[in-house]
N, C-alpha and C positions, 0 to 999 in steps of 0.2 A: 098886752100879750102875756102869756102863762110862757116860766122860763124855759119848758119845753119846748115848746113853741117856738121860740126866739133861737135857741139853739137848733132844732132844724133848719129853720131859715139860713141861718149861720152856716151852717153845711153845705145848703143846695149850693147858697152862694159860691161858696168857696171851692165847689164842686165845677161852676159854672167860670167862674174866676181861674182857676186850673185849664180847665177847657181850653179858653180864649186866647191864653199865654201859651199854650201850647202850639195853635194853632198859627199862633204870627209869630213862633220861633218858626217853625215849619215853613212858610211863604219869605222868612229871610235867609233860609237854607237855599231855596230856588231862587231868589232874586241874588245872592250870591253866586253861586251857579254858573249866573248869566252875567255876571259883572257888575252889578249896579247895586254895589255896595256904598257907595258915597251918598246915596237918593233914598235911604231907607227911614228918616229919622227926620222930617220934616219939624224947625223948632216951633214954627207955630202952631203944630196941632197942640203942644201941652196948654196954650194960651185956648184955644178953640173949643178943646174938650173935659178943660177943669167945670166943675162945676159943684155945689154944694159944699162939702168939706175939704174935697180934693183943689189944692195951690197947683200952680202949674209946675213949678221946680218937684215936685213929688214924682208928679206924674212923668217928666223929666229922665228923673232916676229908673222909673220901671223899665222906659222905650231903649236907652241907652244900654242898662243891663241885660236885655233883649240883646241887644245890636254883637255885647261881647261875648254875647253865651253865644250866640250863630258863629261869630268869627271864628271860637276856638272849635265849632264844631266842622268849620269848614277847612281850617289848620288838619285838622286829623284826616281830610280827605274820606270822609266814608262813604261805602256802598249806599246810594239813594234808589230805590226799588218800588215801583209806581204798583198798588191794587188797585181794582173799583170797589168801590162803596166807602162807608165810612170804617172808623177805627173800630176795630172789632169784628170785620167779616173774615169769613172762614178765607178768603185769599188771603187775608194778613196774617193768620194762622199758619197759611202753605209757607210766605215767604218767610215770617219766622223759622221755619224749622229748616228749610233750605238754607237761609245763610242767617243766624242767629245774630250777625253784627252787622248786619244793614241797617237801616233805617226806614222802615216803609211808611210810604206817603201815598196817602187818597186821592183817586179822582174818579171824577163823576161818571164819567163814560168810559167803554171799552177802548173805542177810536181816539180817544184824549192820552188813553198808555202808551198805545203805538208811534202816535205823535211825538207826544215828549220821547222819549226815548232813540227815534230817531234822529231828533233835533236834539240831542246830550243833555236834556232839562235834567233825566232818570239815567243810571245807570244801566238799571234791567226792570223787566217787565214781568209782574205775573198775572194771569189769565186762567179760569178754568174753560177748557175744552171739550169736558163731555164727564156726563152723570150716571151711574149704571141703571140708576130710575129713571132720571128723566130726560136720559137722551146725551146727544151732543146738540153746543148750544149754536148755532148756524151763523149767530152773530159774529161771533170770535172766531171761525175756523173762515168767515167772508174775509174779516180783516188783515188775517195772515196770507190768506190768497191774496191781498194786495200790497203787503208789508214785501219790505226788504229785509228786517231783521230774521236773526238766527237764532234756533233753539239750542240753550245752551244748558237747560234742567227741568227737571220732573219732578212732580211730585203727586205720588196717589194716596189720598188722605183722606180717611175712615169719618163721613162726618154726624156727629153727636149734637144734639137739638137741646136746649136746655131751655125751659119755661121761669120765664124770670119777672120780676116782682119788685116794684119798690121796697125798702127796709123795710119800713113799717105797715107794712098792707097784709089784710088777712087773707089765706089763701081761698078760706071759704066764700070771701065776698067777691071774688074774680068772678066774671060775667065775659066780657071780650078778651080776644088775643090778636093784637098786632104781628107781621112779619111779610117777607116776601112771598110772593104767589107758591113759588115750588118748593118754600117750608114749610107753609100751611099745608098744601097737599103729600108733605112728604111726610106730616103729624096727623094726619088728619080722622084716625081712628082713634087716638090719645083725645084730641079735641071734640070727639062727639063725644067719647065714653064720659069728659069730665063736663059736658052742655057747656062748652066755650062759645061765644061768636066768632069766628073767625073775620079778621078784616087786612085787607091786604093792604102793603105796604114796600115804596121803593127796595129796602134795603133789610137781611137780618139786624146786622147792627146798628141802623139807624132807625129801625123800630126801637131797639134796646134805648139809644140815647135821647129819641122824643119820649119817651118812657119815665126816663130819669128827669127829663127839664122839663116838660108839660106835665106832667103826672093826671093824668085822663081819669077822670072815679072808676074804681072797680077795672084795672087793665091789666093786661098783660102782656109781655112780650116773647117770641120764640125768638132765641139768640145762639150765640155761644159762649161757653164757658167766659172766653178773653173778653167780651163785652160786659157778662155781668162783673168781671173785676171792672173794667175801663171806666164803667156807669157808675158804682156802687150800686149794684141792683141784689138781693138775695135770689138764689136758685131756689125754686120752689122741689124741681123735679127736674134729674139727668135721663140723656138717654130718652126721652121720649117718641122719636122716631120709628114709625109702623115696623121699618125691615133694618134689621139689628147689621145688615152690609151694604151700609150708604153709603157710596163710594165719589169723589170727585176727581178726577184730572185735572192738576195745573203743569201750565207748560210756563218755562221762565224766556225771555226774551233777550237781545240784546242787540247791539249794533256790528259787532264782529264776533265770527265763529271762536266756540270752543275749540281749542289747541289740545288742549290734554285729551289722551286716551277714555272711552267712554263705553258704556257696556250696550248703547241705543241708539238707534236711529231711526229720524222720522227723512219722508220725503214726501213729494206732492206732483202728478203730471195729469198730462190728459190723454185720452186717445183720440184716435181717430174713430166716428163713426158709422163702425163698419162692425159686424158679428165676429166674435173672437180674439177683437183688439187687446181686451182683459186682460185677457185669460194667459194671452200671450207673455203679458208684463208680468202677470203672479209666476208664471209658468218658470219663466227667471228666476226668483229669487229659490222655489223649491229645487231648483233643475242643482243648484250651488247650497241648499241646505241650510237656508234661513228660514229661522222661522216668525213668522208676522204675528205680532201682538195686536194690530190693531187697521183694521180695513173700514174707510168710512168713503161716503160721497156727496157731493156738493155740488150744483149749478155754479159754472161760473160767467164772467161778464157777458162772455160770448154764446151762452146759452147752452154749451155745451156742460158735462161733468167732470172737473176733476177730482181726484182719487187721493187719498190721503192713506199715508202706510208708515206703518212703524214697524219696527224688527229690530230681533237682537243681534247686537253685534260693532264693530268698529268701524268706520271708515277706513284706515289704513291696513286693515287684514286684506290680504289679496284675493280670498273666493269675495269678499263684501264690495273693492274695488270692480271684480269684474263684472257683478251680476250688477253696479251700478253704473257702468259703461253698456252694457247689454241691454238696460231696462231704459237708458236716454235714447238709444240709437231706435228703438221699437217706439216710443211714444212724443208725447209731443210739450212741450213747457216745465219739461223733465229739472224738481229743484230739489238739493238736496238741502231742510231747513235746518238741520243739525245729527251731530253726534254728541252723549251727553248722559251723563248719569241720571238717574231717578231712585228716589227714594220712597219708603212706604211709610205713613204714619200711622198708629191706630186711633 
């Protein structure tokens, strides 16, 4: 091999090597968590998984210095904050800017956040809720119709599409683009103007990071910014996205309500149905001078619809106390999921 060459290699590696160590810090953050700190460090794997140049006492060194980086991470007690998908989706974006010293951690599924989170695996949960392009996602707004937890933050965050690239790849020879369904369509006058193929894929950012470790000839990936650092991937071009106010909703979760003073509140019931049941319930909150940011609906178990409503305002102010005593007593599975700040990002 030509010393180029070799020093690529060297990179990926070490790119992929970074990965990996990161990843089983991460799972001895959770297996701490849950106690089972003494069972993490099995001595015969160093004997089982040496092979070639690596002795086993080396390999030894790495699992144990693992074991003490988790400890002291778990000494500091920090905020553990469950997204979906991999590192680098725009949820791990929303929970970065919500609480800048958490530590967010991926999972695969929406219902695996709720999960953990109500069993104390997470902290808090963040979730997007509805897209001003493409809707609200019916998956995530099911799950909290069946959750116990509490919303305890917001975040509405402006999101920016980047077309991204291995280092060394010419931009002219791009022919496909990897990404999720509703990125490709949310780029998808960018992707015809430049004869991209589009092909869909679970995740933005786990299109980004098969990207980086496969490297597919001639690909591309739509991501975000946080992914082409997390990947080493070059930006080819920002901002690619059709409608320049692409908007997402994340809502933060948790296992007990917000305490502190909050400028929002969401809540969820049903009615009865009959003509005018609504109308009755909205009729409340304007009758007392709130006003609703946000009216959605949903089938629930029962076949019926419930109503999801946001409005500004506090819990403990007394017009917001009454018209939420007024709006239980008129409808039916009447919950209130939180009171809670929200934030804008652009």
């Amino acid at each position: 091999m030509k010393p180029e060459e070799i020093r690529r290699k060297l990179a990926l590696l070490d790119y992929r090597l970074a990965k990996i160590l990161d990843e089983r810090l991460e799972l001895l953050l959770q297996a701490n968590r849950l106690g089972e700190q003494e069972s993490q460090n099995d001595p015969e794997n160093a004997n089982r998984f040496s092979a070639g140049l690596l002795n086993p006492a080396f390999i030894r060194n790495i699992l144990d210095s693992l074991q003490t980086e988790a400890h002291k991470l778990g000494e500091r007690h920090p905020t553990l904050i469950a997204f979906q998908g991999e590192h680098g989706a725009y949820s791990e974006m929303a929970a970065r800017h919500w609480m800048p010293d958490a530590i967010p951690l991926p999972c695969t599924e929406f219902a695996e956040i709720f999960e953990a989170v109500e069993n104390g695996l997470f902290d808090l949960g963040i979730v997007p809720v509805e897209n001003n392009t493409g809707g609200v996602l019916n998956q995530v707004n099911q799950l909290i119709l069946q959750s116990s937890l509490h919303v305890v933050g917001a975040v509405e965050m402006h999101i920016h599409h980047c077309l991204l690239a291995p280092r060394d790849a010419d931009y002219r020879e791009l022919h496909t683009v990897y990404s999720h369904t509703q990125a490709l369509e949310q780029c998808r006058q960018f992707i015809a103007r430049n004869k991209l193929h589009p092909i869909p894929y679970y995740d933005t950012a786990g299109a980004a990071r098969m990207l980086a470790e496969e490297r597919p000839p001639s690909a591309a990936a739509i991501a975000s910014r946080l992914a082409a650092d997390l990947y080493d991937l070059q930006i080819i071009k920002e901002n690619i996205e059709d409608f320049p106010h692409n908007i997402t909703r994340f809502m933060v979760f948790a296992r007990e309500p917000r305490e502190e003073k909050g400028t929002k509140c969401s809540v969820v019931f049903s009615t009865a149905h009959k003509a005018g049941t609504l109308f009755q319930a909205l009729e409340v909150f304007a009758r007392h001078n709130i006003n609703l940011t946000r009216i959605e609906s949903l089938p629930n178990l029962r076949g019926e619809f419930a109503f999801f409503l946001d409005f500004e305002g506090d819990q403990h102010e007394p017009h917001v106390q009454k018209a939420l005593e007024e709006a239980r007593q008129i409808t039916r599975d009447f919950r209130l999921l939180g009171c809670y700040n929200e934030i804008n990002v652009e």
